[in-house]
N, C-alpha and C positions, 0 to 999 in steps of 0.2 A: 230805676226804682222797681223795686221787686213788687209783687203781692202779698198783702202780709198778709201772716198764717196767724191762729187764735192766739190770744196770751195778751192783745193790744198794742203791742212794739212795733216800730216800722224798725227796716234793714235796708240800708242805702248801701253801695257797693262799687262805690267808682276806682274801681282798680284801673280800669285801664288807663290813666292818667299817669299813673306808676309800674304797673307791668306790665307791656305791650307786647311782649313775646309769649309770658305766661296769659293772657288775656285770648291771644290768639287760637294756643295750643287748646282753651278749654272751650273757645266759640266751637272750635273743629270737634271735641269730644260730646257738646252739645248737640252737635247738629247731628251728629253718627248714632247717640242715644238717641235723641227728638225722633231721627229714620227709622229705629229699631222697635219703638214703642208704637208708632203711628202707623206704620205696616207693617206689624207682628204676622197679623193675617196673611200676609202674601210672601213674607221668607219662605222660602222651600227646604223642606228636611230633605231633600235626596241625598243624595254622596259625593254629589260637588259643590250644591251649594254652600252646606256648611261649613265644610273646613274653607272657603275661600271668606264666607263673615266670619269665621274667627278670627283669621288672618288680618282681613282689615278691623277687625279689633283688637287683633294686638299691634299693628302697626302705630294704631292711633295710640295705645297706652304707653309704647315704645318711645315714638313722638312726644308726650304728653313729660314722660319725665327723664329726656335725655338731658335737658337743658341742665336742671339743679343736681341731678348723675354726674355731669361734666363739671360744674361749677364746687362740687365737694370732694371728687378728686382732684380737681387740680390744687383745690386746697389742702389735701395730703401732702400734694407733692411737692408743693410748694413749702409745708412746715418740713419737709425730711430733708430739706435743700439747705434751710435755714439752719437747721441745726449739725448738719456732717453735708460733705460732698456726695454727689449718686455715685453707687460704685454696682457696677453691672457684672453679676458673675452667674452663672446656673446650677452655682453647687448646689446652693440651698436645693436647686428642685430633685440634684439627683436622689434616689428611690436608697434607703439606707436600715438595714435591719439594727442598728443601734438608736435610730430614733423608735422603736417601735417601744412603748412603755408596758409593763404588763401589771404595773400599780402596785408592784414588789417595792418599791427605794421610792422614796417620798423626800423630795427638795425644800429644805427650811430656810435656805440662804437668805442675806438680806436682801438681797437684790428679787429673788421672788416674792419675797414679805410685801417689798414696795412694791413690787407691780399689782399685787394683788389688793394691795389700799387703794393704789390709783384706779384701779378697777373698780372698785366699792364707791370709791367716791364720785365717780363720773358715774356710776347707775342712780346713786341717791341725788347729786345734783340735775341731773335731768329727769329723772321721774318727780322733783318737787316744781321743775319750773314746768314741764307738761303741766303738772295739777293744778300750776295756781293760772295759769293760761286756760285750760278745759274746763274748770268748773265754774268760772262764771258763767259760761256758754252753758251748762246742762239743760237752762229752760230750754234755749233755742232748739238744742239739740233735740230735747223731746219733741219740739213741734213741728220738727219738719218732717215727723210720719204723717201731717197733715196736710202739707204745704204743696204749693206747686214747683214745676222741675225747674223754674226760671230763677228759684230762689233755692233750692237746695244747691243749685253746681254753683252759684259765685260764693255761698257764702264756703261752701267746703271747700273751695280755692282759696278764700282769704283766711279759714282756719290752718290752710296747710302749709300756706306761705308764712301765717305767723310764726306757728313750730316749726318751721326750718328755720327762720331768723332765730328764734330764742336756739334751738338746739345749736346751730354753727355758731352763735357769740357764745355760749358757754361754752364749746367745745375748743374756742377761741381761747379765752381766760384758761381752760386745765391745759393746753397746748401749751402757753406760756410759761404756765408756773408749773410742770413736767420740764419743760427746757431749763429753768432754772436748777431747779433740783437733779436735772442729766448733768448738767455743768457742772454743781455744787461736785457731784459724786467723781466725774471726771477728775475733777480738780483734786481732791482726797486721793484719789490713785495713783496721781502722779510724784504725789510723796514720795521721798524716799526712808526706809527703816532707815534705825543705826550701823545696820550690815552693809549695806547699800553702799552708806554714806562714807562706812571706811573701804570698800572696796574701788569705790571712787576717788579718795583720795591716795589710796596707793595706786592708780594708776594715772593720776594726775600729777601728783609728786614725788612717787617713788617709793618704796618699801619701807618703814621708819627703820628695822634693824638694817638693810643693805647702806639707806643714807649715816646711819649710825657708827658702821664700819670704816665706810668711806671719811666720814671727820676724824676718826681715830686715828687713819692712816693716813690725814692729810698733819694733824698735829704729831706725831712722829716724827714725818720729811719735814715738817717745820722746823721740830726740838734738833735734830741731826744739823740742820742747817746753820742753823742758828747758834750749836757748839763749834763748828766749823771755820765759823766767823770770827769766833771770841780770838784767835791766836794774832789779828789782823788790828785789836781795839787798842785806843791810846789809853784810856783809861777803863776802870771796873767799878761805879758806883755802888755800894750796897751799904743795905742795913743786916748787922752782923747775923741776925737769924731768918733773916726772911725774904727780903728784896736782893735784886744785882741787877743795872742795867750796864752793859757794856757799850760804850761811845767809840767811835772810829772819826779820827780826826785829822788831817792831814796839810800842811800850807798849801792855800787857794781854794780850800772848802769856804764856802757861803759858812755854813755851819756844821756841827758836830754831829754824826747820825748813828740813830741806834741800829745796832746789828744785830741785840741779843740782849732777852731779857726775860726774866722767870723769878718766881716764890716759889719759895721749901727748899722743895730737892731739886728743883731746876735752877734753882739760885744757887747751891751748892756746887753744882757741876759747873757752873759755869766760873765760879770762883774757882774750883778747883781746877779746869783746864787752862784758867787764866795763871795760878803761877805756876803751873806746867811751863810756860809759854815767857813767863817774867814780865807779863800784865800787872801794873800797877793796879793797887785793890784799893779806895780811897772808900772808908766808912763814912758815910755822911745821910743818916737815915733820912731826917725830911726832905734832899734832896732826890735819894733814890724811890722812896715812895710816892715823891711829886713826878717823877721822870714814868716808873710806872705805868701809872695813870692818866698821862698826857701822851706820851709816845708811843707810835706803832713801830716795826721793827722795817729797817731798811727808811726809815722815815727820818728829816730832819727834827733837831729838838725846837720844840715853841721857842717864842721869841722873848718869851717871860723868863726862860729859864736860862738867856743868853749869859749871863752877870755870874751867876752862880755855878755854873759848868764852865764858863772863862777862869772863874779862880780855882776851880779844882784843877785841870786842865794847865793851866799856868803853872802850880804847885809841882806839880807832875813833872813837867819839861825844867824848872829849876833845878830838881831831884836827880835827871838824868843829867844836867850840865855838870852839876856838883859831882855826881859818880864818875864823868868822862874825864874830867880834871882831875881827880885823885890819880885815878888812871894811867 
């Protein structure tokens, strides 16, 4: 319990219940002011005394604010941990005549626009929580140019431990919501343009004109193959203008397999190189546009289609008996 000073308030001040470190530090700066005050008289102004009390008075102010010094950078260091790895390098300090700025080129970037809101914002949010913290106190503060020492040092300890709680939690909240908005922005740059994304995928999948060539030239050695085949087919299904599939059929086949098969002009050659060859050519449109469309080439015919490629197929080998016996 303090002495109260004029105004009629008492100021109770039991910190030390809650700061015992900081409680300590300011017993110790009390008692070194209390020394300073009470034998002003007897300090000696020589040329050693002095600088040996300034000494122990800056030791004691040293002392006085290593602790919360300590306690707010480690909470630096600790937010720069949280948000990237520490990465230790000494560029930065090297001495470099390209940082020197001569206020000729003036940076509009957005990235400087934000840091400089975030700057505005963090001076206006703590100079309104300082205000609404310090001004209730102005009486007090007026009255302690009357007051005695026993009550000015607790309560300036508990006005300065308040503003450091309020300044490190709000400094706490823009730390956060900076972290947010670093990531947000992070996150945004790790887009990739339209450019990007086709350069990506040409080196993922392959050049579209080079893959483009390469089908060209794989359905070429297909279409080659596949006339190559036609001399070899028991029969030649088509529809007069459009479809030919060509069947290879032989006794002890499971079933009949396409060799060769094509629309337009590919159905043309292949008819064509069939009676080169004396390839039965058997028109039977909804069967060759069903074969088409169901069969791959070097592939057996479905099992749907077994009835209806037996009787053309049958037809076929009747035709050749009949020709062998004229014969």
């Amino acid at each position: 319990m303090g002495r109260a000073p004029p105004g009629g308030w008492q100021w109770q001040f039991p910190i030390s219940r809650f700061y015992p470190c900081c409680t300590a530090v300011g017993k110790d700066l009390t008692k070194t002011m209390h020394g300073l005050i009470v034998n002003a008289h007897d300090i000696g102004m020589n040329g050693a005394a002095l600088p040996r009390l300034f000494q122990r008075i800056g030791v004691e102010k040293l002392a006085a604010v290593a602790v919360p010094f300590h306690v707010l950078m480690l909470a630096a260091l600790l937010g720069s941990i949280i948000q990237h790895r520490l990465v230790w390098s000494l560029e930065a300090l090297r001495p470099k005549l390209s940082k020197i700025s001569c206020g000729t080129q003036t940076d509009f970037s957005k990235q400087s626009l934000a840091n400089l809101g975030k700057g505005l914002i963090k001076l206006v949010l703590i100079g309104s929580v300082l205000t609404v913290l310090m001004w209730p106190e102005r009486e007090r503060l007026e009255a302690l140019t009357r007051s005695d020492l026993s009550v000015i040092l607790p309560l300036c300890v508990s006005l300065a431990l308040k503003l450091m709680g309020a300044v490190v939690a709000m400094l706490a909240v823009v730390a956060a919501a900076d972290y947010l908005f670093q990531y947000r922005q992070w996150h945004e740059r790790q887009k990739m343009s339209l450019r990007e994304l086709k350069e990506e995928f040409k080196q993922a999948e392959g050049d579209p004109a080079i893959k483009g060539k390469m089908k060209q030239v794989r359905q070429v050695r297909m279409r080659r193959r596949m006339i190559a085949a036609v001399p070899r087919a028991a029969v030649v299904i088509s529809n007069p203008t459009h479809y030919a599939v060509a069947l290879e059929y032989e006794r002890g086949m499971d079933a009949p397999v396409c060799v060769a098969k094509g629309v337009d002009a590919m159905a043309l050659k292949i008819r064509e190189v069939a009676g080169k060859h004396s390839v039965p050519i058997v028109e039977n449109p909804p069967l060759a546009r069903a074969l088409h469309a169901t069969v791959e080439v070097d592939q057996q015919i479905p099992p749907e289609h077994y009835k209806a490629v037996a009787e053309v197929i049958g037809y076929v080998m009747r035709l050749r008996r009949m020709v062998s016996g004229r014969r």
